[in-house]
PyMOL commands that place a pseudoatom at each C-alpha (Angstrom):
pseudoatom trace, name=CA, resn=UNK, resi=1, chain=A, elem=C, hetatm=0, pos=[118.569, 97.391, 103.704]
pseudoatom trace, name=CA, resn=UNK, resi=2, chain=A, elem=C, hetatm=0, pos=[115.967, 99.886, 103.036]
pseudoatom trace, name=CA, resn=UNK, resi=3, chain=A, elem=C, hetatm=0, pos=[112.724, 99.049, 100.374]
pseudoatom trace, name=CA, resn=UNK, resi=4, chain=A, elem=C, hetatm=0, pos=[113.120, 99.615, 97.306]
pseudoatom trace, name=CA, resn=UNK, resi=5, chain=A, elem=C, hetatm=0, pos=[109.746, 102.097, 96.115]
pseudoatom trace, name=CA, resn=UNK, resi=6, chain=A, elem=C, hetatm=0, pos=[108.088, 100.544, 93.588]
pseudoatom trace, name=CA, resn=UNK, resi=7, chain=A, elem=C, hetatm=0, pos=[107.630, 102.762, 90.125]
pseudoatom trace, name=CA, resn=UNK, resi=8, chain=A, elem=C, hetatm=0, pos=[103.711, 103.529, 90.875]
pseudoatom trace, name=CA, resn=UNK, resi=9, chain=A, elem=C, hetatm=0, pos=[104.788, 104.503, 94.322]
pseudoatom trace, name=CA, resn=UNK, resi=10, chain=A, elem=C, hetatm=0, pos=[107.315, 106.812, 92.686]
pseudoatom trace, name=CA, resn=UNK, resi=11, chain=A, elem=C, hetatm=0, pos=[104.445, 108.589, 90.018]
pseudoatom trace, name=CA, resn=UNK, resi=12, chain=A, elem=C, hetatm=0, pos=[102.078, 108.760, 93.031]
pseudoatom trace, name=CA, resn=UNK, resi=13, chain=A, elem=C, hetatm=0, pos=[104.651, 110.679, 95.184]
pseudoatom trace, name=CA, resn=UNK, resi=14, chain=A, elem=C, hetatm=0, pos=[105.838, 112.855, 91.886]
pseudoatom trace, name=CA, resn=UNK, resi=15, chain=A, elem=C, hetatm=0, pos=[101.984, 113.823, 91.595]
pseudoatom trace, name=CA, resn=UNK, resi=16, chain=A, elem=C, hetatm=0, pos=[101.454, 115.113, 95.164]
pseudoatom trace, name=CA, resn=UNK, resi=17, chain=A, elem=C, hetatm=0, pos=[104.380, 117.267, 95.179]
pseudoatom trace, name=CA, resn=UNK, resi=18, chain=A, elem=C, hetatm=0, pos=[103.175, 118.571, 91.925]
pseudoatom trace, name=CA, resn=UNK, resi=19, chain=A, elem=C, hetatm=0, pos=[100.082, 119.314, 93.624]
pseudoatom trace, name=CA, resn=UNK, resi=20, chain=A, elem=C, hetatm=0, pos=[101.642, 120.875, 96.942]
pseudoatom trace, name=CA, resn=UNK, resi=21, chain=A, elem=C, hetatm=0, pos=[103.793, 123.356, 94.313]
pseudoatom trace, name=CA, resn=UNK, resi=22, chain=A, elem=C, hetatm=0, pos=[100.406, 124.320, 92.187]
pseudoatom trace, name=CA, resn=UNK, resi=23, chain=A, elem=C, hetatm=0, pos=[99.025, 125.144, 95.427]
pseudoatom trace, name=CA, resn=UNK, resi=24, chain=A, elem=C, hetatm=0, pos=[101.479, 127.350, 96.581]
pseudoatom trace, name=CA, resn=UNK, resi=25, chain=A, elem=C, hetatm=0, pos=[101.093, 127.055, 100.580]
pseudoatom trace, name=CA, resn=UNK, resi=26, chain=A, elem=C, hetatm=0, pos=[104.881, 126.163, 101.015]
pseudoatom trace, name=CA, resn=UNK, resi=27, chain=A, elem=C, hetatm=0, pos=[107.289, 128.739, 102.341]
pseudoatom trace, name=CA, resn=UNK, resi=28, chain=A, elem=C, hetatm=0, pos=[110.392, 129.646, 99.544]
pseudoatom trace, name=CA, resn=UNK, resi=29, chain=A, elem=C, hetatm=0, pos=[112.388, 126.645, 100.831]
pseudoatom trace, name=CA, resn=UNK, resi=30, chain=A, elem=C, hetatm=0, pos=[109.658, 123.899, 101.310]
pseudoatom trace, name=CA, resn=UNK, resi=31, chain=A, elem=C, hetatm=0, pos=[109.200, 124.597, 97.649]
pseudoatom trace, name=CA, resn=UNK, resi=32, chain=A, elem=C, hetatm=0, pos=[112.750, 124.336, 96.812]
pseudoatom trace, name=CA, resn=UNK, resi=33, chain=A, elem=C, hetatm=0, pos=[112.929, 120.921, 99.088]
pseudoatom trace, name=CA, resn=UNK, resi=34, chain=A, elem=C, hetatm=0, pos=[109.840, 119.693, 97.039]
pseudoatom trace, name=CA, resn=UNK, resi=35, chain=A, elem=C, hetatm=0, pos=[111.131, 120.521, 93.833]
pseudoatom trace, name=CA, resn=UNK, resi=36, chain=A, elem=C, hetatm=0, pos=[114.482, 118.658, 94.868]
pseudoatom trace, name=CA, resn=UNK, resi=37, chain=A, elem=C, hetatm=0, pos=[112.406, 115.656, 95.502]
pseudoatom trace, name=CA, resn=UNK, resi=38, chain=A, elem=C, hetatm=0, pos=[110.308, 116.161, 92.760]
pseudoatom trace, name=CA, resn=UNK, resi=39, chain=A, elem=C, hetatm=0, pos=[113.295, 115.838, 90.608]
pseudoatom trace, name=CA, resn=UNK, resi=40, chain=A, elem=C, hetatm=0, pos=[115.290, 112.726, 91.892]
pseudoatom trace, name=CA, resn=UNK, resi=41, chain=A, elem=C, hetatm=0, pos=[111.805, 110.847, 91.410]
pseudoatom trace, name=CA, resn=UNK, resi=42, chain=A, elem=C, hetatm=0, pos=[112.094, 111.961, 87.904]
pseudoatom trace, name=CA, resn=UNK, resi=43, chain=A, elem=C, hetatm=0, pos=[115.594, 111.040, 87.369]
pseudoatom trace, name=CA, resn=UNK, resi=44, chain=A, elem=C, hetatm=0, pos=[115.058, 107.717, 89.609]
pseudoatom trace, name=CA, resn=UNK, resi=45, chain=A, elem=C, hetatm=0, pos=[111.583, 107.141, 87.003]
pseudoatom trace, name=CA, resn=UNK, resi=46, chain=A, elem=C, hetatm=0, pos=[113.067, 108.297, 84.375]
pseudoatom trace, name=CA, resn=UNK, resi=47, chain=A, elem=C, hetatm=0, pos=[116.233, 105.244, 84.884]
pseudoatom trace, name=CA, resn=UNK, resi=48, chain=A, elem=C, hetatm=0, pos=[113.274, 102.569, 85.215]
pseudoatom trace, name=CA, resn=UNK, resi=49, chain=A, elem=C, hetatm=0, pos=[112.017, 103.625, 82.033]
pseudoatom trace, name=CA, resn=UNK, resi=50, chain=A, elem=C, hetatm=0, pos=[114.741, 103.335, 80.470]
pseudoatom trace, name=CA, resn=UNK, resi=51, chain=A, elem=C, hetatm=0, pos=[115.873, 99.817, 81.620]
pseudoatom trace, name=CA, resn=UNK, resi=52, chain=A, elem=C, hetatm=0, pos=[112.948, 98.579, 80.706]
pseudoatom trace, name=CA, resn=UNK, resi=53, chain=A, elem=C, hetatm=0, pos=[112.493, 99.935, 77.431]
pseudoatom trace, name=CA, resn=UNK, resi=54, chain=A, elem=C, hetatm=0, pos=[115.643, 97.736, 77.042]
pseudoatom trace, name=CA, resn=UNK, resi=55, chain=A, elem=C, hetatm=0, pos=[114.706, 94.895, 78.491]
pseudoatom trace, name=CA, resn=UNK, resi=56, chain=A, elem=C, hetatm=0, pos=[111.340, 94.815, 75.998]
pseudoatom trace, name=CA, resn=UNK, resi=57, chain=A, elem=C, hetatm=0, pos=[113.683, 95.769, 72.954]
pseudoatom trace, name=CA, resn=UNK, resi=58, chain=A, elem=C, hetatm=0, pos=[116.082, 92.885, 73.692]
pseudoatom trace, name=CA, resn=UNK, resi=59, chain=A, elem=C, hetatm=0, pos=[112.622, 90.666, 74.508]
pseudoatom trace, name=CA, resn=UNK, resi=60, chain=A, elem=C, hetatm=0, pos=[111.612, 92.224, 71.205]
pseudoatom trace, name=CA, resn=UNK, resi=61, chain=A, elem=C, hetatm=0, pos=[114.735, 91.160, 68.985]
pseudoatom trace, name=CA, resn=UNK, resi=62, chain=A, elem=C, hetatm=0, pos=[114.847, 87.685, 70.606]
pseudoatom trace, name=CA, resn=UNK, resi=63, chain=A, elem=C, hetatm=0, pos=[111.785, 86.875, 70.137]
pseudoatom trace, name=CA, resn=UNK, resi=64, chain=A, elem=C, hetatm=0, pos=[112.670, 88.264, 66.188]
pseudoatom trace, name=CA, resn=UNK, resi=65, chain=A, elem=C, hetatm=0, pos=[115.179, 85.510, 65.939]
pseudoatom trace, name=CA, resn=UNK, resi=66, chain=A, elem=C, hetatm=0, pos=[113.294, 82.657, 67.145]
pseudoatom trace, name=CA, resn=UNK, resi=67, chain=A, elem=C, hetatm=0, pos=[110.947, 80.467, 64.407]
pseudoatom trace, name=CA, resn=UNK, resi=68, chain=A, elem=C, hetatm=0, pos=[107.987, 81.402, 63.270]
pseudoatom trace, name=CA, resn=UNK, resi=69, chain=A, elem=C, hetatm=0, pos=[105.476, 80.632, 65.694]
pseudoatom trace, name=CA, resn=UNK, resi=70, chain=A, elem=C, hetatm=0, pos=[102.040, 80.334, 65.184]
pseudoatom trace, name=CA, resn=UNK, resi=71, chain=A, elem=C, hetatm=0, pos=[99.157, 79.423, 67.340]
pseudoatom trace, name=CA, resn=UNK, resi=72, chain=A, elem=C, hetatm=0, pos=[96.751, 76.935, 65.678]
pseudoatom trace, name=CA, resn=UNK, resi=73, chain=A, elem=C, hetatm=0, pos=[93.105, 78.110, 65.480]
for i in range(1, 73): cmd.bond("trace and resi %d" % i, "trace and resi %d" % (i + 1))
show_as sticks, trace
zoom trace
């Protein structure tokens, strides 16, 4: 079972391919290769994102239904 990349991991390898384009020392189809990459870490970042923008909106409206809490000063 291959290791799951963690999301940092995932920025951090979206930002040097970013770089390696902007430089523009890759042949036609080491650019078109990169870009591929460059957007299935997007897609694959942009999923995380997503999941746990739902995870902290159903944290969010739990946490709504619950008493009022309060911490004593």
């Amino acid at each position: 079972m291959a290791k799951q990349e963690k999301f940092e991991d995932k920025i951090a390898s979206l930002e040097k391919i970013i770089n390696d384009l902007e430089n523009g020392n890759s042949s036609l189809d080491e650019s078109i290769d990169k870009y591929r990459e460059a957007m299935k870490l997007v897609k694959e970042c942009d999923e995380k994102l997503k999941k746990v923008e739902e995870e902290v909106t159903k944290l969010v409206t739990e946490d709504d239904n619950l008493e009022d809490f309060k911490v004593e000063e």
